[in-house]
N, C-alpha and C positions, 0 to 999 in steps of 0.2 A: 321336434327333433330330440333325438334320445341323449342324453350328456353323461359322460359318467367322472369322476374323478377317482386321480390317481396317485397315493401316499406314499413315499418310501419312510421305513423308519426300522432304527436299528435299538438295542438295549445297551450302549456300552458299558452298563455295569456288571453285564450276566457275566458272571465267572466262566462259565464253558466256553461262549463265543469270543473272552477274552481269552484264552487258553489256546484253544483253535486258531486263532489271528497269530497269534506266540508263534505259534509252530512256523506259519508261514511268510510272515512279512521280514523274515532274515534279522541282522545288525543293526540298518541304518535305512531312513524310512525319510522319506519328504515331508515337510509338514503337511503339507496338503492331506497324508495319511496319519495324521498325530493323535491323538487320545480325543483332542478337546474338538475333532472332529465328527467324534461317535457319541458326544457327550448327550444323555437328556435331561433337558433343560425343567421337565415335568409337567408340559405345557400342550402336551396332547390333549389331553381332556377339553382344552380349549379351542381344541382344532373341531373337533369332533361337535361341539355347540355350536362352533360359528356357523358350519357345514350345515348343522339340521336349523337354527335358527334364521341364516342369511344367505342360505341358497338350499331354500325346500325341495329345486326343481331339478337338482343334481339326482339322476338315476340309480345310480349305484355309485359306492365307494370301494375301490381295488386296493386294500393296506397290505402291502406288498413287506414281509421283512424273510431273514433268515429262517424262520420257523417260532421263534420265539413273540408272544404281545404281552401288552402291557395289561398289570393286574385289574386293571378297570377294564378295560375292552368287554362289549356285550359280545358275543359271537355268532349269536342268534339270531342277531338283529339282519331283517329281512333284506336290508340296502346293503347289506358289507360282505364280502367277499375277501375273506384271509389270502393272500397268496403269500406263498413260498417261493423262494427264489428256483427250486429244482419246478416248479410248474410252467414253468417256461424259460428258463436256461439250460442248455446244455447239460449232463453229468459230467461231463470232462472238466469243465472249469468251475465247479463246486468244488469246495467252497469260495466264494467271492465276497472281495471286502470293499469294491471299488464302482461307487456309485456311477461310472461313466458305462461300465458292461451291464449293466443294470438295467440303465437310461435306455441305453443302445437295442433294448427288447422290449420294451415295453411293448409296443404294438401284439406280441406273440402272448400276454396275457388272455387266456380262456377267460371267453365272453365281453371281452372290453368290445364296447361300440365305438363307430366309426370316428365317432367325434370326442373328445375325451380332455380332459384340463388335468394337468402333471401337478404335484405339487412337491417341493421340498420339505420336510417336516420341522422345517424352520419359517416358514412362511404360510401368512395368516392372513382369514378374510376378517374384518374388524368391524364392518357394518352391511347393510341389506347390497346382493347386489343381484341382478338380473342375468340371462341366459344372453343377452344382448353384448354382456363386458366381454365375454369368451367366442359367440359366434355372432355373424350375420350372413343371413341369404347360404348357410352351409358353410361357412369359409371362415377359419380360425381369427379373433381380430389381436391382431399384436402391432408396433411399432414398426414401419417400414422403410425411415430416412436412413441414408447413408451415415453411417457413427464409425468412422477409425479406427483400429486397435491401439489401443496404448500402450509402448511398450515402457515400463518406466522403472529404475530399480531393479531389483531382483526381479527375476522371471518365475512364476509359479506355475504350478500343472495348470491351473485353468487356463492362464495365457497360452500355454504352450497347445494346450485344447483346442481356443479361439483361433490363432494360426491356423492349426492341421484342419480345420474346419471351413476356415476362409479358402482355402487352397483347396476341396472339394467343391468350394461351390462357384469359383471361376476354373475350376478345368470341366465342370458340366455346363456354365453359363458365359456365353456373350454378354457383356455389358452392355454395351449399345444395342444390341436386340431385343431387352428386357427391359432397357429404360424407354425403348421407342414404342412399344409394347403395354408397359404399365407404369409409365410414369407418375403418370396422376395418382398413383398409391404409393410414390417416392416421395415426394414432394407431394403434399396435401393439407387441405384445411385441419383435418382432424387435428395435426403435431403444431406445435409453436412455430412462430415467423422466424427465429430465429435459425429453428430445426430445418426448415425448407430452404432456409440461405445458405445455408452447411452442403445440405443434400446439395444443390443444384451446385455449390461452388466447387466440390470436390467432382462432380458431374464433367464440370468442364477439365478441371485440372488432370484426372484421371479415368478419360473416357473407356478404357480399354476392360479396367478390370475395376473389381468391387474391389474397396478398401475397408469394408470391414461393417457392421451391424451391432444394434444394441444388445449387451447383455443382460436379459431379463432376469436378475432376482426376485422373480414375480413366480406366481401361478402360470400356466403357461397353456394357450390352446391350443392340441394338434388333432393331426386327423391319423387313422392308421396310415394310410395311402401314403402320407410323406413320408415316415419311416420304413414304408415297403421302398417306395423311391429310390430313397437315400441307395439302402439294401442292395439292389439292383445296379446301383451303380459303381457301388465302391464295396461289393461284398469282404474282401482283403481286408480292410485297414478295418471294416464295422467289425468282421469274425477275429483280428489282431487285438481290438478294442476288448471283447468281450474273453479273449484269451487271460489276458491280465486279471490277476486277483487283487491289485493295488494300483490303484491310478497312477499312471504313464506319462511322461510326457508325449510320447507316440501314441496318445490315444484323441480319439474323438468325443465330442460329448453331443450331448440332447440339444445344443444350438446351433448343432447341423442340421436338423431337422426344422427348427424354426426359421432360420435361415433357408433352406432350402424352400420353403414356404412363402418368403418374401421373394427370393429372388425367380421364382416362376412365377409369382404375381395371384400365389395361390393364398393370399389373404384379403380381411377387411382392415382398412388403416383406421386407426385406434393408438388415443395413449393413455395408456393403462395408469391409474391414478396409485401406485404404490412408492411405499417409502421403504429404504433399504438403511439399516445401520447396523454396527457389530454393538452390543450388548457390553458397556466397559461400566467404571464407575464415573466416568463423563460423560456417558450420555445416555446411562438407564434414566434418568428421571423425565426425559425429554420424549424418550419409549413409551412412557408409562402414562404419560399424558397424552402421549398420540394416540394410546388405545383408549383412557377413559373418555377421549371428546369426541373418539371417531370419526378423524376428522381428515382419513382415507378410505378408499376400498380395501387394501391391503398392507401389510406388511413385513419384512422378511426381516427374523434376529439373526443376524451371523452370529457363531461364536468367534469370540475374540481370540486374536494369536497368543495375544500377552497375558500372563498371570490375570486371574479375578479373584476376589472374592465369591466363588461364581453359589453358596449357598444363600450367601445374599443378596446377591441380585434376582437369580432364580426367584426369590422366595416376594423382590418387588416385583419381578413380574407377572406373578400369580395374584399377588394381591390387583393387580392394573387389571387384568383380564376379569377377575373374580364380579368386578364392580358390575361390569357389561354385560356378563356369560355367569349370573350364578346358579342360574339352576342347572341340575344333571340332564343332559343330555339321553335319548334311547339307547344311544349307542354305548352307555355305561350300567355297571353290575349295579 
């Protein structure tokens, strides 16, 4: 089975595309849209070894940006596939600064195969992993226990994402029809005992409707087919989503799509061995050892809200990855 992956990544130091964003993102701007959003971290290069080092079996890679790549990129290179965001967006909402209109198309990328692993270009494989972690028997494998939304503090766009998303996939799904259906991929060996106590307790509590799904700061396996799905059934709010050139809170994102995946029972249950933390001066060094002992499949760096020192930590975390990944990769000049 053919697998491909799929990179978003942006330059936010290119003077033009910061220029161009000027123009359009108004006064006053959500964090969720802030600098240290677009920020790179300079750690592609490491994306790109892990990918030919620790999954040989990936088909193609789709590095998806504005038009703009990073001075190392090979282009030549036989597995990579540059897209540009007009290659499959609309002209009407070019230019777009808003990773969820993005998400929201991916499927319409020229040549992406049926089966396909998303990636954030903050999120990293850090040791060998097989075609097994992302699919089985056809069927994307992710997380499928009931996990609640949290709502806590201040509200951010991605909460407000996870909402407008939980609210498309019980006005397409019965609960009790899909738990009677596929339960066994609700509650499952794969997840923790503690996970299937959760799932089955919230089960009883709130038979009616889903309360909500894991948010994967992970790599992520989809098939087109779901985001055709999704498409089809909520075209409005998908073409509202991809309207916006800055993430909405009226928008939907890509864990509609995975969600929509678990709740038609169109996965394999799998828990995905990655570690999620934002990148501060409390907890790089704990990063830095999780890459050099390898001692997950993956890992996703947020950037941090709060002020960094961020040329120094960037620069530990080059050095962490350097130890694992040092030779150049094909897909470098």
């Amino acid at each position: 089975m053919d697998i491909d992956f799929v990179v978003l990544w942006v330059d936010g130091s290119d003077a033009a595309w910061q220029a161009e964003k000027a123009r359009y993102q108004g006064r006053t701007l959500d964090d969720s849209n802030a600098p240290n959003r677009f920020r790179d971290w300079g750690l592609m290069p490491y994306w790109f070894r892990a990918v030919e080092q620790f999954a040989p079996w990936a088909r193609k890679i789709h590095f998806v940006t504005c038009g703009h790549v990073p001075a190392f990129l090979n282009l030549a290179h036989p597995k990579l596939h540059h897209v540009k965001h007009e290659d499959f967006l609309p002209p009407e909402v070019l230019p777009t600064f808003s990773s969820h209109a993005i998400e929201m198309n991916l499927h319409r990328i020229p040549g992406l195969t049926e089966h396909f692993v998303y990636f954030n270009d903050d999120t990293f494989l850090i040791r060998p992993v097989s075609e097994t972690a992302f699919f089985r028997d056809g069927l994307p494998c992710t997380y499928g226990g009931e996990y609640p939304i949290e709502l806590v503090g201040e509200i951010g766009i991605w909460q407000h994402a996870a909402v407008n998303d939980l609210g498309v996939i019980n006005a397409h799904f019965n609960k009790r029809t899909q738990v009677k259906k596929h339960g066994g991929k609700y509650a499952n060996r794969a997840y923790r005992w503690q996970d299937n106590l959760r799932t089955k307790a919230v089960e009883k509590l709130f038979p009616n409707y889903f309360t909500g799904f894991k948010n994967l700061h992970a790599p992520a396996a989809y098939t087109k087919s779901a985001f055709a799905a999704v498409w089809d059934a909520e075209p409005e709010l998908l073409a509202r989503t991809t309207s916006h050139r800055f993430r909405s809170a009226e928008d939907l994102n890509q864990w509609v799509c995975l969600w929509w995946q678990v709740a038609s029972g169109q996965f394999a249950p799998f828990n995905t061995d990655n570690v999620v933390s934002c990148a501060d001066g409390d907890t790089v060094d704990e990063l830095c050892r999780i890459i050099r002992e390898q001692c997950h499949d993956m890992l996703c760096i947020n950037d941090p809200e709060k002020p960094v020192n961020f040329e120094v930590l960037s620069s530990q975390l080059r050095g962490a990855f350097e130890t694992i990944l040092p030779k150049k990769s094909g897909f470098e000049i």
